[in-house]
N, CA, C and O atoms as a CHARMM CRD file, in Angstrom:
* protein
*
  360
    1    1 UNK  N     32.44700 -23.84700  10.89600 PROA 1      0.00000
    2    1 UNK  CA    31.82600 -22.89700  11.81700 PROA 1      0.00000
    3    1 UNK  C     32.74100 -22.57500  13.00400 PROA 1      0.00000
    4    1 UNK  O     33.74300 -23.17800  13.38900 PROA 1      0.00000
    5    2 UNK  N     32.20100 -21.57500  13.44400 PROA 2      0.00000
    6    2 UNK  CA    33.23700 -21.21500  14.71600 PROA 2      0.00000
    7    2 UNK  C     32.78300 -21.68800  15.66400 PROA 2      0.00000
    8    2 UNK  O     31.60200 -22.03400  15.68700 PROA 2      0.00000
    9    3 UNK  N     33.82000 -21.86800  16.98700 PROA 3      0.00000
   10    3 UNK  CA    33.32600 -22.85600  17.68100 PROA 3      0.00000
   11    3 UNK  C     33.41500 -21.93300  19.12200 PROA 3      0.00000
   12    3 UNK  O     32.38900 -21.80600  19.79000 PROA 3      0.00000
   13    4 UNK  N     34.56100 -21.36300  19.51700 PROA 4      0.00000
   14    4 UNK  CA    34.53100 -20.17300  20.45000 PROA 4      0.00000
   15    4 UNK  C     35.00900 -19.07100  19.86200 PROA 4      0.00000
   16    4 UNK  O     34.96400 -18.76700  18.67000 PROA 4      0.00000
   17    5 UNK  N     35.67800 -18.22300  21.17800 PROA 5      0.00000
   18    5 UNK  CA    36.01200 -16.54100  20.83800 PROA 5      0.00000
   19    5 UNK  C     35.31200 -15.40300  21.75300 PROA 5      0.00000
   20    5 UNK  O     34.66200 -15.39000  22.79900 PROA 5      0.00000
   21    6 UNK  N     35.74400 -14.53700  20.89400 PROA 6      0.00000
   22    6 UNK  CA    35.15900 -13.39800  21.86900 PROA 6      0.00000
   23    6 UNK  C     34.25400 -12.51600  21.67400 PROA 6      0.00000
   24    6 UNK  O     34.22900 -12.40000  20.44900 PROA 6      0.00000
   25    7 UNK  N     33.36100 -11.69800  22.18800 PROA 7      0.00000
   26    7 UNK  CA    33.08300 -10.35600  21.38700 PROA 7      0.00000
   27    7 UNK  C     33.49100  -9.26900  21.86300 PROA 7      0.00000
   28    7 UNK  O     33.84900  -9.05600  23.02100 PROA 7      0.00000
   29    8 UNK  N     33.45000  -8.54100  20.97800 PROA 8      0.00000
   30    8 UNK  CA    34.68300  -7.18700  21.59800 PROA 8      0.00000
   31    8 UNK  C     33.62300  -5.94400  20.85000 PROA 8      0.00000
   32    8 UNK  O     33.14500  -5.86300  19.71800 PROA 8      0.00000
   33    9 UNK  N     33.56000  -5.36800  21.64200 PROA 9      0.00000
   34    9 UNK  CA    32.41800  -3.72600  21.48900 PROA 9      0.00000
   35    9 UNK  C     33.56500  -2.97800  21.69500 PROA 9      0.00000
   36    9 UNK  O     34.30000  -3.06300  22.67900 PROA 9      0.00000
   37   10 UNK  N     33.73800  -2.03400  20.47100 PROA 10     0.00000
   38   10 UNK  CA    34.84100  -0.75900  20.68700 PROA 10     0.00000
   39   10 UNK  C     35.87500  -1.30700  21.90000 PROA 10     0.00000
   40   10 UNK  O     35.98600  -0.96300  23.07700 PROA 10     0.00000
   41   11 UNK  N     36.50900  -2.20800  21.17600 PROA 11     0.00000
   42   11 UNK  CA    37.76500  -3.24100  21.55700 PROA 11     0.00000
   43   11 UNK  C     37.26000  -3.66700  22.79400 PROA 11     0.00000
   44   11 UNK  O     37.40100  -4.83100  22.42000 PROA 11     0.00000
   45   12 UNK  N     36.85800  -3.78000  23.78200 PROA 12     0.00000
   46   12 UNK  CA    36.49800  -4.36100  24.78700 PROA 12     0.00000
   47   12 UNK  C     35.41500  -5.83100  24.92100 PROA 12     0.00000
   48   12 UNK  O     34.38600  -6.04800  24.28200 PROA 12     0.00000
   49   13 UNK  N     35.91400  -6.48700  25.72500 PROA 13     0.00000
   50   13 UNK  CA    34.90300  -7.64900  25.97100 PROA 13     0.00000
   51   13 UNK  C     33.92400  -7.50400  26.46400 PROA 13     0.00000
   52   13 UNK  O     33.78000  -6.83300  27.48500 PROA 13     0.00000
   53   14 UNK  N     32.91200  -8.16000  25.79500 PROA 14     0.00000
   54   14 UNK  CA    31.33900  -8.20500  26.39000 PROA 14     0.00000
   55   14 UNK  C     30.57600  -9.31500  26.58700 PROA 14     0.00000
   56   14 UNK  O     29.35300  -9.45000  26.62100 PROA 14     0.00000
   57   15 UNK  N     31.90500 -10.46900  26.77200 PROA 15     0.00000
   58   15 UNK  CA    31.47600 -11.85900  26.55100 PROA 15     0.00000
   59   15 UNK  C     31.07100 -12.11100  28.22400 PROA 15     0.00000
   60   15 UNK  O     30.54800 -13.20400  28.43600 PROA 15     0.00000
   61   16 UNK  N     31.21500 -11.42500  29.14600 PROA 16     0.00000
   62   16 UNK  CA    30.31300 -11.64600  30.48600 PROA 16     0.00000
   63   16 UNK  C     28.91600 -10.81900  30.65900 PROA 16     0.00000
   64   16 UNK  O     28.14400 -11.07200  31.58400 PROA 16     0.00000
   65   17 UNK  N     28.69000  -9.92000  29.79300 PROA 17     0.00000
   66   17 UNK  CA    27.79200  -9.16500  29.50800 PROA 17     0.00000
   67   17 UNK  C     26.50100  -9.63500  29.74100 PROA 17     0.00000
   68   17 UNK  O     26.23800  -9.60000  28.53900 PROA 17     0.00000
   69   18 UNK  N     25.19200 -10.15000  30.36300 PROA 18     0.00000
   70   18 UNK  CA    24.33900 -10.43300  30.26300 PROA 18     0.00000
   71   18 UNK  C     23.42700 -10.12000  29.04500 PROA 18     0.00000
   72   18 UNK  O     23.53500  -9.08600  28.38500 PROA 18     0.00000
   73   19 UNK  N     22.18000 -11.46800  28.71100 PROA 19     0.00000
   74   19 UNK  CA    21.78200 -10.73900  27.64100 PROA 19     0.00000
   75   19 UNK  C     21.02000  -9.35900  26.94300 PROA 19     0.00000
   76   19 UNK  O     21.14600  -8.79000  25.85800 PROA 19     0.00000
   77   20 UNK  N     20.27400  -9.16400  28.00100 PROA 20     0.00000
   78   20 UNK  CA    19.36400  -7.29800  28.18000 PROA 20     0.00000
   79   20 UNK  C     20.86400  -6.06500  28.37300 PROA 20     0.00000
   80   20 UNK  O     20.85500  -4.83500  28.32000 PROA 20     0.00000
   81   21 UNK  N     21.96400  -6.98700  28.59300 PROA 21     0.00000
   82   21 UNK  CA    22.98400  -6.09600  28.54900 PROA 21     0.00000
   83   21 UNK  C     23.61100  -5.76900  26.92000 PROA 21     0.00000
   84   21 UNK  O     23.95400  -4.62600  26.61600 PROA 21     0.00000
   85   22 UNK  N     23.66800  -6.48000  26.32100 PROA 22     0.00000
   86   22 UNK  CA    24.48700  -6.72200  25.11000 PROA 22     0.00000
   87   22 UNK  C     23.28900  -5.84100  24.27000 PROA 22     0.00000
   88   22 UNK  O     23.48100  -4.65200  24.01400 PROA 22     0.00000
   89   23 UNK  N     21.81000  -6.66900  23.79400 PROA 23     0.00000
   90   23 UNK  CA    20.71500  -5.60000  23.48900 PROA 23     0.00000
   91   23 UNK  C     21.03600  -4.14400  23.82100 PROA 23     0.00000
   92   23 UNK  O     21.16300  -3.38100  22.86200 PROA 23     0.00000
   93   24 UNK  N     21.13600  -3.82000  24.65100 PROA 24     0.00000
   94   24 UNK  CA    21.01900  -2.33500  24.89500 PROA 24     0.00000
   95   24 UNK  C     22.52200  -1.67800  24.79400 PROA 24     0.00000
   96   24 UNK  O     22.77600  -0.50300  25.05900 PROA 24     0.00000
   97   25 UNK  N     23.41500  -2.61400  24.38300 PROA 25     0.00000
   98   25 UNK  CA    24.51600  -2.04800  23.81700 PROA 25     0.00000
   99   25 UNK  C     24.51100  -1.88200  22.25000 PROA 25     0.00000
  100   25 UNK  O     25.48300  -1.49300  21.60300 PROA 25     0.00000
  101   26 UNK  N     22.96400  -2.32100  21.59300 PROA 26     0.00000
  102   26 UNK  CA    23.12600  -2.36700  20.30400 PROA 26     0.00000
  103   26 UNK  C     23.36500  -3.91200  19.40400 PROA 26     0.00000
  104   26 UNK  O     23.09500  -4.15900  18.22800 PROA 26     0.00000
  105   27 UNK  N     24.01200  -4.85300  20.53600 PROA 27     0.00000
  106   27 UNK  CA    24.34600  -5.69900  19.73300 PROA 27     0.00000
  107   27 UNK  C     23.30100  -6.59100  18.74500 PROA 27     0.00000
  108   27 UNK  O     22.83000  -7.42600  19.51800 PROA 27     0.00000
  109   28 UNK  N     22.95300  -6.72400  17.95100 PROA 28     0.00000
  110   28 UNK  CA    21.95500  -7.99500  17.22400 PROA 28     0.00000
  111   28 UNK  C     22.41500  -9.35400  16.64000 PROA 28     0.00000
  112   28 UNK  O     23.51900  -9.65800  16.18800 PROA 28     0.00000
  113   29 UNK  N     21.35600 -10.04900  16.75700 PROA 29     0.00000
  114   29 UNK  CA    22.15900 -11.18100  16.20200 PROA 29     0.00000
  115   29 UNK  C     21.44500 -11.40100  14.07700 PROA 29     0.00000
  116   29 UNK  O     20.37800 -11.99300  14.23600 PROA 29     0.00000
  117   30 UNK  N     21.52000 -11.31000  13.44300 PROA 30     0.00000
  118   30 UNK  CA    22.02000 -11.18000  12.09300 PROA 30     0.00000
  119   30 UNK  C     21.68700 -12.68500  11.10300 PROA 30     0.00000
  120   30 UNK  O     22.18100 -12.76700   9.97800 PROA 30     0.00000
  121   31 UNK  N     20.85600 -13.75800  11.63900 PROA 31     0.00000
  122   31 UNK  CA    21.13400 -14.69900  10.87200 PROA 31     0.00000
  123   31 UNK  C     21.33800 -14.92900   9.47400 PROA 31     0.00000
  124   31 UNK  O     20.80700 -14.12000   8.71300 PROA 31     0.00000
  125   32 UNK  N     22.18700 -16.13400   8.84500 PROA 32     0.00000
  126   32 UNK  CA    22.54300 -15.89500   7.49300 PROA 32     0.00000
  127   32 UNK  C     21.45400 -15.96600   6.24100 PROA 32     0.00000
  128   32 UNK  O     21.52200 -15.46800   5.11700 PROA 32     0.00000
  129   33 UNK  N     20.36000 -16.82500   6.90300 PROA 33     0.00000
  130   33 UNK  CA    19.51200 -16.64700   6.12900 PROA 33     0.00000
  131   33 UNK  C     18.15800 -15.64600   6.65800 PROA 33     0.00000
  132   33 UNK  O     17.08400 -15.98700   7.15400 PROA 33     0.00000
  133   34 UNK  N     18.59800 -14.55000   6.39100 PROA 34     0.00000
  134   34 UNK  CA    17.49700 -13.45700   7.63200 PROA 34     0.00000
  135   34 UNK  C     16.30400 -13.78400   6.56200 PROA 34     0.00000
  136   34 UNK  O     15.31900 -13.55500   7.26300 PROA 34     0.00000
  137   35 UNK  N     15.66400 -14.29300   4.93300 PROA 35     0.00000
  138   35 UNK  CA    14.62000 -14.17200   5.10600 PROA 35     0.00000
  139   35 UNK  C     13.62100 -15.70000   5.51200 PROA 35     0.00000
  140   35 UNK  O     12.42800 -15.71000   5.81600 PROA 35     0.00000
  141   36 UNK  N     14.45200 -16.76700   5.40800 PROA 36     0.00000
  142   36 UNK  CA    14.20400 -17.87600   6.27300 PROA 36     0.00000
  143   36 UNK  C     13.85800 -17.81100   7.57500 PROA 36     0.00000
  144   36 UNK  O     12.86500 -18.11500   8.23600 PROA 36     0.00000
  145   37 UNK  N     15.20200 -17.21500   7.83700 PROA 37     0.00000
  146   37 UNK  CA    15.16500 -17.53800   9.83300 PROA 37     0.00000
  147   37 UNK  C     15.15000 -15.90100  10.24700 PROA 37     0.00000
  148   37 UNK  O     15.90600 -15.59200  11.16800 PROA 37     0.00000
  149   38 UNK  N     14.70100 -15.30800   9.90500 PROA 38     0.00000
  150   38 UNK  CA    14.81000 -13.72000  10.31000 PROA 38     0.00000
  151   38 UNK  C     14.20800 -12.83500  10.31600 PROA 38     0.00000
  152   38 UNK  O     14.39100 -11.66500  10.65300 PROA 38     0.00000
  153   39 UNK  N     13.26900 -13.49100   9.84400 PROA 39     0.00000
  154   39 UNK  CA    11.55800 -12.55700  10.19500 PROA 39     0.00000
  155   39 UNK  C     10.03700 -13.19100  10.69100 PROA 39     0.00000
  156   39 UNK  O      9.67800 -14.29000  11.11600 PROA 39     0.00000
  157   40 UNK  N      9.44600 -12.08100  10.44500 PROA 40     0.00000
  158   40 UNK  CA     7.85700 -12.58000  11.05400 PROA 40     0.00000
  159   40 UNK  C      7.47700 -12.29200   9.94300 PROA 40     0.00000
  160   40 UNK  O      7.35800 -11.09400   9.68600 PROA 40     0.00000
  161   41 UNK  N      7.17400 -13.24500   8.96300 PROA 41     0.00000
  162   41 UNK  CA     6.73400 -12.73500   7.21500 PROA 41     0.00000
  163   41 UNK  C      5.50300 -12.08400   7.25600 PROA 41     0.00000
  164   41 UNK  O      5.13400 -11.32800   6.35700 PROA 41     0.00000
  165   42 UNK  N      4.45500 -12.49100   8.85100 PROA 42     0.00000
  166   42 UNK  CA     2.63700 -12.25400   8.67200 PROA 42     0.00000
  167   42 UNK  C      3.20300 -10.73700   9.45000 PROA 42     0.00000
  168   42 UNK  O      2.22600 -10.28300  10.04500 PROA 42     0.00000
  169   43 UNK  N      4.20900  -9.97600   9.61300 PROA 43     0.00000
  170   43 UNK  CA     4.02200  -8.81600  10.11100 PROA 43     0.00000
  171   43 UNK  C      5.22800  -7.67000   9.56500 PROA 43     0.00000
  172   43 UNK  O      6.26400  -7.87800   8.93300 PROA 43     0.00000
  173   44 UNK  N      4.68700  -6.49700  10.04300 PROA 44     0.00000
  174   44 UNK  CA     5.48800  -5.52900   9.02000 PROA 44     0.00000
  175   44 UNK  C      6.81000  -4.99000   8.95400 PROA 44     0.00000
  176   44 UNK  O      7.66200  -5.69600   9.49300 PROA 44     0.00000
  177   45 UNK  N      7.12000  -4.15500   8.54700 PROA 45     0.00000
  178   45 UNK  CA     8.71300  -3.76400   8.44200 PROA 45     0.00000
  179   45 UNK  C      8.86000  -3.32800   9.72000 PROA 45     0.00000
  180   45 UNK  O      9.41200  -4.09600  10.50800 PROA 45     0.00000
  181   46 UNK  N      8.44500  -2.13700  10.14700 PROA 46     0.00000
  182   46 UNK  CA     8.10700  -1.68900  11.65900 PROA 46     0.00000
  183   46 UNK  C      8.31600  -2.98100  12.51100 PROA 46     0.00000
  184   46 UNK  O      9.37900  -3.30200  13.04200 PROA 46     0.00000
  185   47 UNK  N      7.20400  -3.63700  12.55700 PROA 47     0.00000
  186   47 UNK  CA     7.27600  -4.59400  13.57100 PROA 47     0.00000
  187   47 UNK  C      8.63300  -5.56400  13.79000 PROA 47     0.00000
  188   47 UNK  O      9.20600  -5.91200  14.82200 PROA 47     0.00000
  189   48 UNK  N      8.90400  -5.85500  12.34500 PROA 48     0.00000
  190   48 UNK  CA     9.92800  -6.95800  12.54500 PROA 48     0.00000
  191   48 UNK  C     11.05000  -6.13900  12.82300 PROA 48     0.00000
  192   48 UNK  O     11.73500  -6.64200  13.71300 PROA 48     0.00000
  193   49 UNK  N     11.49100  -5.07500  12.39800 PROA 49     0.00000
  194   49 UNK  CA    12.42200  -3.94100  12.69400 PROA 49     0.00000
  195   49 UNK  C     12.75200  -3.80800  14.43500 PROA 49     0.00000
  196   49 UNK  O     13.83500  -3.88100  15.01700 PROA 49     0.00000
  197   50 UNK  N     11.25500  -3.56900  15.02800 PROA 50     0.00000
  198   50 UNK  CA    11.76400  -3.01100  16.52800 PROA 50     0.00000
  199   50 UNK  C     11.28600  -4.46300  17.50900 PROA 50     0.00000
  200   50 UNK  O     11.37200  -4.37000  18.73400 PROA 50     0.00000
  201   51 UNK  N     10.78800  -5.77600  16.87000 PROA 51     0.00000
  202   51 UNK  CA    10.47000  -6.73300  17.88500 PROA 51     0.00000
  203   51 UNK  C     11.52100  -7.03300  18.83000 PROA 51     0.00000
  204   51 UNK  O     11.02800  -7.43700  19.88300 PROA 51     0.00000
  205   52 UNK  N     13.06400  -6.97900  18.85800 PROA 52     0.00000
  206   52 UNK  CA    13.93900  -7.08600  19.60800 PROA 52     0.00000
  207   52 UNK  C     13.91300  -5.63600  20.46600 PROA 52     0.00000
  208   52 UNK  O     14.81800  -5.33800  21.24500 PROA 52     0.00000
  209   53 UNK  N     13.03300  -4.99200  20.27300 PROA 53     0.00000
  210   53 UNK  CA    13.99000  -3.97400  21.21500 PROA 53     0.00000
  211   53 UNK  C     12.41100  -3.24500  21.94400 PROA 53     0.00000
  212   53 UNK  O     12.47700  -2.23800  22.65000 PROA 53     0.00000
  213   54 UNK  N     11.04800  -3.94600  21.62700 PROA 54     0.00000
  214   54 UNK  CA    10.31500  -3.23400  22.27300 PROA 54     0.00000
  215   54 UNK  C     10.43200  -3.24600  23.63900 PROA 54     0.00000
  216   54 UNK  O     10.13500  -2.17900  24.17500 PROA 54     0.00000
  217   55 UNK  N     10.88800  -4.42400  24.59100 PROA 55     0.00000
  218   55 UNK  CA    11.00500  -3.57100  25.70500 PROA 55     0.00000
  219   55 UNK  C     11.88600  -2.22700  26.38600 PROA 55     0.00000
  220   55 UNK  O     11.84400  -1.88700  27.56800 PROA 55     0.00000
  221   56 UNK  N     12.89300  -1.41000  25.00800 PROA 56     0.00000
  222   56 UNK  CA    13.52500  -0.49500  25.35600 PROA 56     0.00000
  223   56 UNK  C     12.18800   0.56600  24.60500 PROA 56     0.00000
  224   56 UNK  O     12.35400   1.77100  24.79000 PROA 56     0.00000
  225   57 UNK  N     11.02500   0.18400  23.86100 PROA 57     0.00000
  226   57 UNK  CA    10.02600   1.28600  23.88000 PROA 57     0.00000
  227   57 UNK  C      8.79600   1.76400  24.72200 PROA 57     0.00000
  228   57 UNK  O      8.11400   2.73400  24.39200 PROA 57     0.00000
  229   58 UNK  N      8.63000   1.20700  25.53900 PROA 58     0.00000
  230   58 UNK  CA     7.67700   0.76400  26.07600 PROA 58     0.00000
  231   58 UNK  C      7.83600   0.01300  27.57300 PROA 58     0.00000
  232   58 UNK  O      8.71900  -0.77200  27.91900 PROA 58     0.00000
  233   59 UNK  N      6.63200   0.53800  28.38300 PROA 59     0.00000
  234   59 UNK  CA     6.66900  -0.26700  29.71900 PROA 59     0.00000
  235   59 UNK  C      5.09800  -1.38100  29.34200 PROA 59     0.00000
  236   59 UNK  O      5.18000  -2.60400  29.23400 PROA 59     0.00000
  237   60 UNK  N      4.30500  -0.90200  29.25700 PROA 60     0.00000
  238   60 UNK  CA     3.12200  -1.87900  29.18400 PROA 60     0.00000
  239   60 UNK  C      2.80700  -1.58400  27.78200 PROA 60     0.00000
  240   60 UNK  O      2.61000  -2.56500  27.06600 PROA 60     0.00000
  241   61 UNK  N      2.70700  -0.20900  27.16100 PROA 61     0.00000
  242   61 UNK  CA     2.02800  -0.12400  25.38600 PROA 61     0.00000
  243   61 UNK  C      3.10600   0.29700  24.68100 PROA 61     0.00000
  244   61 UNK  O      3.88700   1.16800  25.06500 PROA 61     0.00000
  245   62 UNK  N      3.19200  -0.49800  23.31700 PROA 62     0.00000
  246   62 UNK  CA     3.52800   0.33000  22.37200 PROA 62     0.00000
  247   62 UNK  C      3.64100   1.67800  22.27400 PROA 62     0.00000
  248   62 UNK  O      2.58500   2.19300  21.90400 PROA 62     0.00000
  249   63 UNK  N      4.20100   2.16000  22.39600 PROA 63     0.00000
  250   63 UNK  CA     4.29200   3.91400  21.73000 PROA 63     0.00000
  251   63 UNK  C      4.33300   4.30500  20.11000 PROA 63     0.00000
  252   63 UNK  O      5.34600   4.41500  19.41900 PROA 63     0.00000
  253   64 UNK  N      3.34100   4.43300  19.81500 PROA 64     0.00000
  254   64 UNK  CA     3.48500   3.94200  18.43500 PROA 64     0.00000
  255   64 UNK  C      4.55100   5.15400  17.68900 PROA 64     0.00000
  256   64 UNK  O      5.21800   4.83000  16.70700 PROA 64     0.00000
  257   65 UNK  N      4.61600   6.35500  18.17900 PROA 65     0.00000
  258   65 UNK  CA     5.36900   7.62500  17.86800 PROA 65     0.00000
  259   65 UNK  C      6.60000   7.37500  17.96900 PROA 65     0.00000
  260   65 UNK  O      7.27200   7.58700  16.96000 PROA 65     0.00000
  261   66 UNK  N      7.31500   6.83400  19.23500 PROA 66     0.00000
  262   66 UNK  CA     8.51900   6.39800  19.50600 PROA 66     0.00000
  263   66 UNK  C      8.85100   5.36200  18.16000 PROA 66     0.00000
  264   66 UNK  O      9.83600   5.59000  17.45800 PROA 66     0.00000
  265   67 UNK  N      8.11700   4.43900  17.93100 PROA 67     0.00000
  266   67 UNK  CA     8.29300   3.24500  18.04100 PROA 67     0.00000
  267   67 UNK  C      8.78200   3.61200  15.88500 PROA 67     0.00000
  268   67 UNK  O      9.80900   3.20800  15.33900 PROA 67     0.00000
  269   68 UNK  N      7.78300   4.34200  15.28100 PROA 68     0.00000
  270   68 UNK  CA     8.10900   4.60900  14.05600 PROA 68     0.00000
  271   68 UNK  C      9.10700   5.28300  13.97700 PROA 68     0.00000
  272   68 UNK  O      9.83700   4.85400  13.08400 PROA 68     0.00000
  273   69 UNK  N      9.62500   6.40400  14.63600 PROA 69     0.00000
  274   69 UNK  CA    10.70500   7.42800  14.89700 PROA 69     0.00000
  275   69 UNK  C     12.30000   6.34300  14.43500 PROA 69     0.00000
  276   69 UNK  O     13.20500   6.44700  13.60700 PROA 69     0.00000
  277   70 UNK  N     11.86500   5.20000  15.69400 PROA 70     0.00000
  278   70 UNK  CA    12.62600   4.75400  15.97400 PROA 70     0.00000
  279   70 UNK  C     12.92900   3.73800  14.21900 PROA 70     0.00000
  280   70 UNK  O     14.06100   3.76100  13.73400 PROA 70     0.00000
  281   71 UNK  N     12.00700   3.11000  13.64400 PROA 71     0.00000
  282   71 UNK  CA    12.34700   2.84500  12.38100 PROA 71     0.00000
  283   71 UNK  C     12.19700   3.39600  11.30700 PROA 71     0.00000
  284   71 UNK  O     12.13700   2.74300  10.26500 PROA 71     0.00000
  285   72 UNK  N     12.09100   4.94000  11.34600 PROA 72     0.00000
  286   72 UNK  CA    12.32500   5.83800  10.33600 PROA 72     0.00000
  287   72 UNK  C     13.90700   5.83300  10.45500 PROA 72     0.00000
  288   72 UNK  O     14.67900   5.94600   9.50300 PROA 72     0.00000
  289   73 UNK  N     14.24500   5.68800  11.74600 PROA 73     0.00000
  290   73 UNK  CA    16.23500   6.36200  11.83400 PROA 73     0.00000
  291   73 UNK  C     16.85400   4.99000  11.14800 PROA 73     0.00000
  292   73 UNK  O     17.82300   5.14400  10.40500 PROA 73     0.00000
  293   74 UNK  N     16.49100   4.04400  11.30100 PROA 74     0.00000
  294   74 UNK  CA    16.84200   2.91400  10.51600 PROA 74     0.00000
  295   74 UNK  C     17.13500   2.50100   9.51800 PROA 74     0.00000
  296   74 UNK  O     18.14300   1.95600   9.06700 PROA 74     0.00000
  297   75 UNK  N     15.72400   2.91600   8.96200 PROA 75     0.00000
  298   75 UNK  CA    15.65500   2.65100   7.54900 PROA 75     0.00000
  299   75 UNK  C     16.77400   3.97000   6.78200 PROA 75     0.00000
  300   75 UNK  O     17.57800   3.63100   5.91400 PROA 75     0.00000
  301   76 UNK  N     16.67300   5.40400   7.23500 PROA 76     0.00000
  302   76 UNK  CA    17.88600   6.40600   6.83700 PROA 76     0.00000
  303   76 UNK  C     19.32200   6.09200   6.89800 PROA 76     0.00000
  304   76 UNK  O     20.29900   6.32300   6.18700 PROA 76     0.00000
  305   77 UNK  N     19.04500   5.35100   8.24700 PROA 77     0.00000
  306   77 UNK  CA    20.93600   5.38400   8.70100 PROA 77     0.00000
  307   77 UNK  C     21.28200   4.06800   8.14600 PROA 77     0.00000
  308   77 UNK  O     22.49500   4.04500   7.93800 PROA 77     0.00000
  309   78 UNK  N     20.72300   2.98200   7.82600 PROA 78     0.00000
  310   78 UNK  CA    21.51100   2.06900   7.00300 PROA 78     0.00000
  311   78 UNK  C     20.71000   1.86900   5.17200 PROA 78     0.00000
  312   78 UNK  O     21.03900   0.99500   4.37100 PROA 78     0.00000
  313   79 UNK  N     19.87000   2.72900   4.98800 PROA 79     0.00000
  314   79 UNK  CA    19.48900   2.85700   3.75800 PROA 79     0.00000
  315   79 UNK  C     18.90700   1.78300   2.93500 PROA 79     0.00000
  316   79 UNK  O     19.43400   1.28700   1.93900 PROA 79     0.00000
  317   80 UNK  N     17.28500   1.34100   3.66900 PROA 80     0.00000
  318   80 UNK  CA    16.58300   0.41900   3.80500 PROA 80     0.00000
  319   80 UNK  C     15.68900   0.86100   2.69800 PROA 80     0.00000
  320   80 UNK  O     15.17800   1.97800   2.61400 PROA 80     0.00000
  321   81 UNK  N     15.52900  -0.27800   1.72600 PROA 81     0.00000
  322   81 UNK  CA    14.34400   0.24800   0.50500 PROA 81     0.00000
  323   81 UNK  C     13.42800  -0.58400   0.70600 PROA 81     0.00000
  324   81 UNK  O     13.43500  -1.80100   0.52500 PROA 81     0.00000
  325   82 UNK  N     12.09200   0.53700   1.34200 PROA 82     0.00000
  326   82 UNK  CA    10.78800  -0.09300   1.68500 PROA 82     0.00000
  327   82 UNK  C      9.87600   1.06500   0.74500 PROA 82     0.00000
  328   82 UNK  O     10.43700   2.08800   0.35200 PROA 82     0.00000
  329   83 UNK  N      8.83200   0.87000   0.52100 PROA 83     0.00000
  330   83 UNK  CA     7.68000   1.34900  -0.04500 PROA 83     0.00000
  331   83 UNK  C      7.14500   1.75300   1.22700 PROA 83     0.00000
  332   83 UNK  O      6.81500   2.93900   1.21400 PROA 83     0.00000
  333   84 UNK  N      6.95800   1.19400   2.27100 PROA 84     0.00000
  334   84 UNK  CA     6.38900   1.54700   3.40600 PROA 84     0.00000
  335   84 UNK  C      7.03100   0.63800   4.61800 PROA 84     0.00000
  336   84 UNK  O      7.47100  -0.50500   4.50200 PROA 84     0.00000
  337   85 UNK  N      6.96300   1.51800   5.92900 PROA 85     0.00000
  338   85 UNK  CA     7.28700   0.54200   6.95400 PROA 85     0.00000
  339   85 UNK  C      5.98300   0.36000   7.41500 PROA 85     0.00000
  340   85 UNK  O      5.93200   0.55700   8.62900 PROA 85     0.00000
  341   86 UNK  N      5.06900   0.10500   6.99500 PROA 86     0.00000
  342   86 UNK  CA     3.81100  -0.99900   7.49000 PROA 86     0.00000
  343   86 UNK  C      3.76200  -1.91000   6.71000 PROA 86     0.00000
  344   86 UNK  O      2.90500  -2.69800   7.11000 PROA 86     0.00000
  345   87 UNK  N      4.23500  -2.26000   5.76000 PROA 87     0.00000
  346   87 UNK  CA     4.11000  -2.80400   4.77000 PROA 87     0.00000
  347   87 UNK  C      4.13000  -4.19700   5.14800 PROA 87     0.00000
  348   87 UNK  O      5.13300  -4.50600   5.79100 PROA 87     0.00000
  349   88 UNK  N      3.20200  -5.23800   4.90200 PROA 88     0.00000
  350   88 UNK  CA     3.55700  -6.50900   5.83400 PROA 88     0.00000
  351   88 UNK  C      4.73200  -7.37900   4.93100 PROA 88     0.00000
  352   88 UNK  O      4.67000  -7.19300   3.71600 PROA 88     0.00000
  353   89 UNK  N      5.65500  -8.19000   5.36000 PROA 89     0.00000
  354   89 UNK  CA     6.77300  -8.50100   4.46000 PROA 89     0.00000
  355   89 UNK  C      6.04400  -9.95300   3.74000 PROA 89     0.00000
  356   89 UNK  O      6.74600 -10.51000   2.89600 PROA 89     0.00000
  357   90 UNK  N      5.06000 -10.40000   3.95700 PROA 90     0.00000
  358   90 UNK  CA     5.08100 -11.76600   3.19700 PROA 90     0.00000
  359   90 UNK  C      4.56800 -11.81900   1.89100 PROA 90     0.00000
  360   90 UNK  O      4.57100 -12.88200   1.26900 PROA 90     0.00000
């Protein structure tokens, strides 16, 4: 395993970056076993899709319009095969 290093966003360091900083640069963290350690199995594609990032949807509610928009572009731009994004994953 790796032990240090850096991270570099479009060659630059972001290793002083705070964490609500790095999030909103996009960054995620990816675990190797995402369906072990990488979901909420009792909830849906949607949900587990935007749980890292609802506080960039929302101040107090869900937006539920935003919030599908936001994992419709997802599921297109990296070419996600769901039957549905409500679909609960377990």
């Amino acid at each position: 395993p790796i032990k240090s290093g850096s991270i570099l966003l479009e060659g630059k360091s972001i290793d002083s970056h705070p964490l609500h900083k790095r999030l909103s640069e996009g960054l995620v963290y990816v675990p190797e076993d995402r369906a072990r350690n990488g979901i909420f199995s009792i909830a849906s594609v949607k949900e587990n899709m935007t749980a890292a990032s609802l506080y960039q949807n929302s101040r107090f509610f869900i937006n539920q319009e935003k919030e599908s928009a936001l994992v419709k572009s997802y599921i297109e731009q990296f070419q996600i095969v769901v039957r549905s994004m409500d679909e609960v994953l377990a």
